[in-house]
C-alpha positions as CSV (number, residue, x, y, z in Angstrom):
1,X,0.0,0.0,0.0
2,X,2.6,2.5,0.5
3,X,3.8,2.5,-3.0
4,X,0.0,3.5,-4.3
5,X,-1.2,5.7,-1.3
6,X,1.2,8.7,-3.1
7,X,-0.9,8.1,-6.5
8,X,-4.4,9.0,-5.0
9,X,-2.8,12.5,-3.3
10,X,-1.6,13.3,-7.3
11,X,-5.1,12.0,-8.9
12,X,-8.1,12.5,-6.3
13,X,-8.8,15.8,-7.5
14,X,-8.1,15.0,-10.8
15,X,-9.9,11.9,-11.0
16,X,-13.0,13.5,-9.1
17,X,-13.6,16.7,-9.9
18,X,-17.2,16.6,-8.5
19,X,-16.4,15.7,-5.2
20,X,-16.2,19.3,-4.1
21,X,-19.6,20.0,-5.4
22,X,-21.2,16.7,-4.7
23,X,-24.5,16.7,-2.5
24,X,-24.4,14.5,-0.1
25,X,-26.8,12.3,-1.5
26,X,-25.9,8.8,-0.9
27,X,-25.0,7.0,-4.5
28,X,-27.7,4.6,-5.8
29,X,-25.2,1.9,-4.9
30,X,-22.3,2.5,-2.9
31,X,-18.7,0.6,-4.0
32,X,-18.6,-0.7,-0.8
33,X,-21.3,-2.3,1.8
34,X,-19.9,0.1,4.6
35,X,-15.9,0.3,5.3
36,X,-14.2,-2.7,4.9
37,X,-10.3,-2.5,4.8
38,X,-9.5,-5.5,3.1
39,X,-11.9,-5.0,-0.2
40,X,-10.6,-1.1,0.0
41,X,-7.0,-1.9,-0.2
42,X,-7.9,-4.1,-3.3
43,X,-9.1,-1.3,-5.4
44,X,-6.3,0.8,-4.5
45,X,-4.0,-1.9,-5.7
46,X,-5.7,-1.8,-8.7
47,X,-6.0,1.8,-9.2
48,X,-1.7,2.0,-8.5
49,X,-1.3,-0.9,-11.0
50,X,-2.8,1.3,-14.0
51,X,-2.2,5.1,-12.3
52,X,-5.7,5.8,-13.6
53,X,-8.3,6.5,-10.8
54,X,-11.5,4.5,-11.6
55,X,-14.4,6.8,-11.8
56,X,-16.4,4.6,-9.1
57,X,-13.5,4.9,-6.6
58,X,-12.7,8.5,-7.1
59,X,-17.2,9.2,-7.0
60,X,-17.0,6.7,-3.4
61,X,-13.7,8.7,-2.0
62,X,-16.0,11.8,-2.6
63,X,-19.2,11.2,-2.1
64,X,-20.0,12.6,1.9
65,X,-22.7,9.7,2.5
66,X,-20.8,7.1,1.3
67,X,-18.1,7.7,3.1
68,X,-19.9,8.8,6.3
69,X,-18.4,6.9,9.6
70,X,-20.9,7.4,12.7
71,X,-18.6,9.0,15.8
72,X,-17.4,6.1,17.9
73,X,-15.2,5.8,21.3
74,X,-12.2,3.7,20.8
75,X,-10.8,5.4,24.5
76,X,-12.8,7.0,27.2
77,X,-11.1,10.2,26.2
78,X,-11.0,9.8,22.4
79,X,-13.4,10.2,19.3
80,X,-13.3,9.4,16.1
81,X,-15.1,12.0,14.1
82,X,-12.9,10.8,10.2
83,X,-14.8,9.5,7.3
84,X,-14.2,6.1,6.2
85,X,-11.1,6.8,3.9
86,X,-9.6,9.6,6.1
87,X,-8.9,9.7,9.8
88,X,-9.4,13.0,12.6
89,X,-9.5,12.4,16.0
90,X,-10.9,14.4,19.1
91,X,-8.9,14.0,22.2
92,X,-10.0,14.9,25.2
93,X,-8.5,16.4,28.3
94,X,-10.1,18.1,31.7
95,X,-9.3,21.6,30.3
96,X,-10.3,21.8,26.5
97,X,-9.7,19.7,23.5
98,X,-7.6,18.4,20.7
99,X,-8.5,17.9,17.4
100,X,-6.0,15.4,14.9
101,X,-6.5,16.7,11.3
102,X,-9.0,18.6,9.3
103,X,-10.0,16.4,6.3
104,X,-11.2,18.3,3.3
105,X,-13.5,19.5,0.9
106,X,-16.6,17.8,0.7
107,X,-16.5,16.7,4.1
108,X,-15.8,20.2,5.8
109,X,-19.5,19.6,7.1
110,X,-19.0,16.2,8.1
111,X,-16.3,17.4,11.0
112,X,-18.1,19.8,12.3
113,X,-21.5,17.7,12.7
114,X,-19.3,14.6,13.7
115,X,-17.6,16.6,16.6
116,X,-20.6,18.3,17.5
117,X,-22.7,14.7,18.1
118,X,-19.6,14.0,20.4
119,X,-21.2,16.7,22.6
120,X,-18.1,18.7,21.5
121,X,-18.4,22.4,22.1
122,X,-16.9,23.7,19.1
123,X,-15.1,26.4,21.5
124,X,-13.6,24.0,23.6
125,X,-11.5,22.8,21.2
126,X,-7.9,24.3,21.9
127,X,-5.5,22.9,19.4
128,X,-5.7,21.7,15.5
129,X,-2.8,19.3,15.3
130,X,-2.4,18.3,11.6
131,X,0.2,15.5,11.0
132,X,1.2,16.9,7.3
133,X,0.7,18.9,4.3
134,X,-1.7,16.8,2.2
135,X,-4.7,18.0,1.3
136,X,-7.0,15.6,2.7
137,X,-5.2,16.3,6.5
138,X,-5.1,19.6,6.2
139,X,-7.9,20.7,3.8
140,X,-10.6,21.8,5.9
141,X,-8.1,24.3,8.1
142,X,-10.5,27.0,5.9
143,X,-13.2,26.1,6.9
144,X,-12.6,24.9,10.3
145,X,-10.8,27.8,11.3
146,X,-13.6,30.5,11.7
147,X,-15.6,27.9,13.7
148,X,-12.8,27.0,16.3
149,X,-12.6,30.7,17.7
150,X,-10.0,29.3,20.9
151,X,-7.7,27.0,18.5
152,X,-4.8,27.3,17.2
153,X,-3.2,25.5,14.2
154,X,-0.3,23.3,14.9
155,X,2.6,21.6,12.0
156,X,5.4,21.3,11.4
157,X,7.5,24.2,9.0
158,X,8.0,21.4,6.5
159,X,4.3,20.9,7.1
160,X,3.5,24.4,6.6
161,X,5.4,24.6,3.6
162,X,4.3,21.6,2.0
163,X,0.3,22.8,2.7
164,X,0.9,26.3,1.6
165,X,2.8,25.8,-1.8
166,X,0.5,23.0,-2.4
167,X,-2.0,25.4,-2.2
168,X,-1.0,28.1,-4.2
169,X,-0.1,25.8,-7.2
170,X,-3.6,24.5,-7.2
171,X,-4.9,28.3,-7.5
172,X,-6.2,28.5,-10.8
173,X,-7.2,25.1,-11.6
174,X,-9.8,22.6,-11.2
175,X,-8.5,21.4,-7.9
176,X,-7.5,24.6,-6.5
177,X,-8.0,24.6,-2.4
178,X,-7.2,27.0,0.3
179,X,-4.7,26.7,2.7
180,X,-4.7,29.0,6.4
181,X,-1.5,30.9,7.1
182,X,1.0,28.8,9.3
183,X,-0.1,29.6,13.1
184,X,2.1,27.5,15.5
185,X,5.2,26.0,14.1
186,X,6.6,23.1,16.3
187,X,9.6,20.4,15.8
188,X,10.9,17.3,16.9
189,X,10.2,17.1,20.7
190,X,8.0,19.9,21.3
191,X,5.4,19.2,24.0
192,X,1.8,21.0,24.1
193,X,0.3,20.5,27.3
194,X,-4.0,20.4,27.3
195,X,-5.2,20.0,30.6
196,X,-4.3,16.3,32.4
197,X,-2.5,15.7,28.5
198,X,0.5,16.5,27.1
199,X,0.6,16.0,23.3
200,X,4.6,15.1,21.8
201,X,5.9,15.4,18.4
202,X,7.7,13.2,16.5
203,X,9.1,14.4,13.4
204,X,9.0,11.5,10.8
205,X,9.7,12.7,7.7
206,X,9.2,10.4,5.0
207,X,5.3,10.2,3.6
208,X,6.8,14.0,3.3
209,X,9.8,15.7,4.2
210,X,7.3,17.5,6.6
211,X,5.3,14.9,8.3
212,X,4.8,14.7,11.9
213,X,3.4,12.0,14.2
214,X,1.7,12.8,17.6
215,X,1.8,10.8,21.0
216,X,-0.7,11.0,23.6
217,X,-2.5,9.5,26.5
218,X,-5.4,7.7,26.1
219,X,-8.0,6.7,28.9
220,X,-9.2,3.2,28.8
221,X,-11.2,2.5,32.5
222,X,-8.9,2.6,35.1
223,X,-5.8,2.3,32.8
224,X,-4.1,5.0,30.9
225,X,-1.8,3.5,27.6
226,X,1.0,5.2,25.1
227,X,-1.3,6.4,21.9
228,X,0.7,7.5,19.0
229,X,-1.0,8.6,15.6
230,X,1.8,8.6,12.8
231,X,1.4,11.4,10.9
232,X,2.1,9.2,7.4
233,X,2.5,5.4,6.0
234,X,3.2,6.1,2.5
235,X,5.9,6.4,0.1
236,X,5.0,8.9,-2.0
237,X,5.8,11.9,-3.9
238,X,9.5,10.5,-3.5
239,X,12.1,12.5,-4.9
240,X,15.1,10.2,-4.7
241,X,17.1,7.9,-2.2
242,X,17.3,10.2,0.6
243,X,13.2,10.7,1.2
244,X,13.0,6.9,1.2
245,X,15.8,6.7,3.6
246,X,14.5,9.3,6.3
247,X,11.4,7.3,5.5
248,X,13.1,4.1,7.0
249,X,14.6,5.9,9.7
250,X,11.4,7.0,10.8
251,X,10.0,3.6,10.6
252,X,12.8,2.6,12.8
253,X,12.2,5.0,15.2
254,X,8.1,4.6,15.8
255,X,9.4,0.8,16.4
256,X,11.7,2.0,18.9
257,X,8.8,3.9,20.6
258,X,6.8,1.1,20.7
259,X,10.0,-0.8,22.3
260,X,11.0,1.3,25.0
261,X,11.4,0.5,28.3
262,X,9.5,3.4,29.4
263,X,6.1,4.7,28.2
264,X,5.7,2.7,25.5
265,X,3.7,3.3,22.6
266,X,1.2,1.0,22.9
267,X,-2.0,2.4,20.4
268,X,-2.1,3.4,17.0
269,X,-4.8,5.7,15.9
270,X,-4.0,5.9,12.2
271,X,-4.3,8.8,9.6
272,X,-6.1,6.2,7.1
273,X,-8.3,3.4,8.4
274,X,-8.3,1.1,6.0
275,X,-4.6,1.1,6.7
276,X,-5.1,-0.5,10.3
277,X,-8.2,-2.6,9.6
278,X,-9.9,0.2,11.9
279,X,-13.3,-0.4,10.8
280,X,-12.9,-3.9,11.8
281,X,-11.4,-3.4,14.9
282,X,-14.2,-0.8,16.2
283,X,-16.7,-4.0,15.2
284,X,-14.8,-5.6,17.6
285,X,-14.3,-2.9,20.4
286,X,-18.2,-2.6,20.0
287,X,-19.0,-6.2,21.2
288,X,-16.2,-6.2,23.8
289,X,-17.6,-7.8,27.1
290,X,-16.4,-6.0,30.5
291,X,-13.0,-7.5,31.6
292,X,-12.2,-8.0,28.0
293,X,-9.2,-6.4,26.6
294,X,-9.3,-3.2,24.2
295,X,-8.8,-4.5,21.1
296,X,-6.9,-1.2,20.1
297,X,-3.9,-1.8,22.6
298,X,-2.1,-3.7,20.0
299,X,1.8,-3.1,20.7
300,X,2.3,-6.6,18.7
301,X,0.4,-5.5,15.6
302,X,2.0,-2.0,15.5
303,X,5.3,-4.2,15.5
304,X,3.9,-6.4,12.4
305,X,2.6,-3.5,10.9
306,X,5.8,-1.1,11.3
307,X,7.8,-4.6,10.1
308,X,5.7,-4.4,6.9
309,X,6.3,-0.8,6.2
310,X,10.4,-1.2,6.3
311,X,10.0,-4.5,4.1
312,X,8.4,-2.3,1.7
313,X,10.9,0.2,1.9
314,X,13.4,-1.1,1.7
315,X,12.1,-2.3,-2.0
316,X,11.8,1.0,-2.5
317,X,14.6,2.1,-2.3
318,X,16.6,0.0,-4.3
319,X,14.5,1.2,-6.9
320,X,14.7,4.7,-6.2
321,X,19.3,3.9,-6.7
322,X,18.4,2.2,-9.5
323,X,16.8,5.2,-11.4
């Protein structure tokens, strides 16, 4: 998946050009019966093998009904308020809340409904914390931002840059979108305390040179785990060896995260879903029995899963010499 997940940031618009307008009117018959990771990942296979986005999976990535994900509690503190395709994340703390990325577009209505059936007061929300520049993590920031009158933005400069100049070279066309002005810049280590949480970033450049990845606290009963969201999985818009080798490094380091002898990482709450089977896994977190274990305190399969993402890139770069 991480050699395709580039091509759908260069062809969504492209491939969709609708989606902005689209009502959201559920299609006569949506691609998929809800949001199943496993047949998901099969069309994107597809779609990377040809480069050409089929017209059915660019209509489902953009259609608001078809993609629409009720809110659900995978932590006592967290929320997921994404679609199917595209994480965000409300965490909460005893003195405001955090909100992981902004999604985009056609679902800039979607996040605010979403966080608002949480219970959310749209002025509690304290801090945007976007992961990178693409524009379905950082697209809504436009519209988001005149309805979160106590938040501030949060990236990374690379992430800024990234969003920006992505931006302004869309201006024009038939995929322009808006980006904010950069508000808070942070780097590698930077804590942002909310209330009982303090939020850590992670630079792990890579997916971009800009991405970031987040760790938190998350509230589980009586027991309080290591969450991490990592700010990007993909290889793409690679421009040579070294992006795929900070990519690696990176890799390397979430899996020494996950390792340490201290605070472990122990949760991954992913940008993309169908990355993480996390459609599958809330099925399962939905019929878990008290005394049960969460089935999102995984530190085994964020092992596998960080395992696979080297393997891959490792591919990669030889290819990358090769050229």
């Amino acid at each position: 998946m991480a050699n395709f997940m580039g091509t759908i940031h260069r062809t969504l618009w492209a491939s969709a050009l609708v989606g902005a307008g689209m009502s959201g009117a559920a299609s006569a018959e949506s691609l998929f019966d809800g949001c199943p990771s496993g047949p998901i990942i099969e069309r994107f296979i597809e779609f990377g093998k040809s480069g050409k986005m089929p017209p059915d999976l660019g209509k489902w990535l953009n259609t608001p009904a078809d993609q629409y994900v009720e809110p659900w509690k995978p932590f006592d503190n967290v929320d997921y308020v994404g679609v199917c395709w595209v994480s965000a994340w409300l965490v909460h703390t005893d003195d405001g809340v955090v909100l992981i990325d902004t999604l985009y577009g056609p679902f800039k209505k979607t996040i605010v409904e979403n966080i608002q059936k949480t219970g959310t007061d749209l002025g509690d929300i304290k801090y945007v914390m976007m992961t990178h520049g693409h524009f379905d993590h950082v697209g809504g920031a436009v519209a988001l931002k005149p309805l979160l009158p106590n938040a501030k933005f949060v990236m990374t400069q690379g992430g800024w840059d990234e969003a920006v100049e992505s931006a302004a070279a869309s201006q024009g066309g038939p995929r322009a979108w808006d980006m904010i002005e950069p508000e808070i810049t942070v780097a590698d280590g930077d804590e942002i305390t909310v209330g009982n949480n303090t939020f850590k970033v992670v630079e792990t450049p890579g997916h971009t040179w800009g991405t970031a990845s987040y760790m938190y606290d998350v509230l589980d009963g009586e027991n309080t785990h290591r969450a991490i969201t990592i700010g990007g999985l993909g290889l793409n818009a690679i421009e040579g060896p070294p992006q795929v080798e900070a990519y690696i490094e990176s890799v390397d380091r979430v899996r020494q995260l996950v390792e340490a002898k201290e605070m472990p990482v122990e949760v991954h709450l992913t940008t993309h879903g169908f990355s993480a089977n996390l459609d599958e896994n809330r099925q399962k977190h939905a019929a878990r029995q008290k005394g049960e274990p969460n089935v999102f305190v995984d530190p085994k399969g964020l092992l596998n899963q960080v395992a696979g993402l080297r393997e891959r890139a490792v591919k990669r770069l030889e290819v990358e010499k090769s050229k």
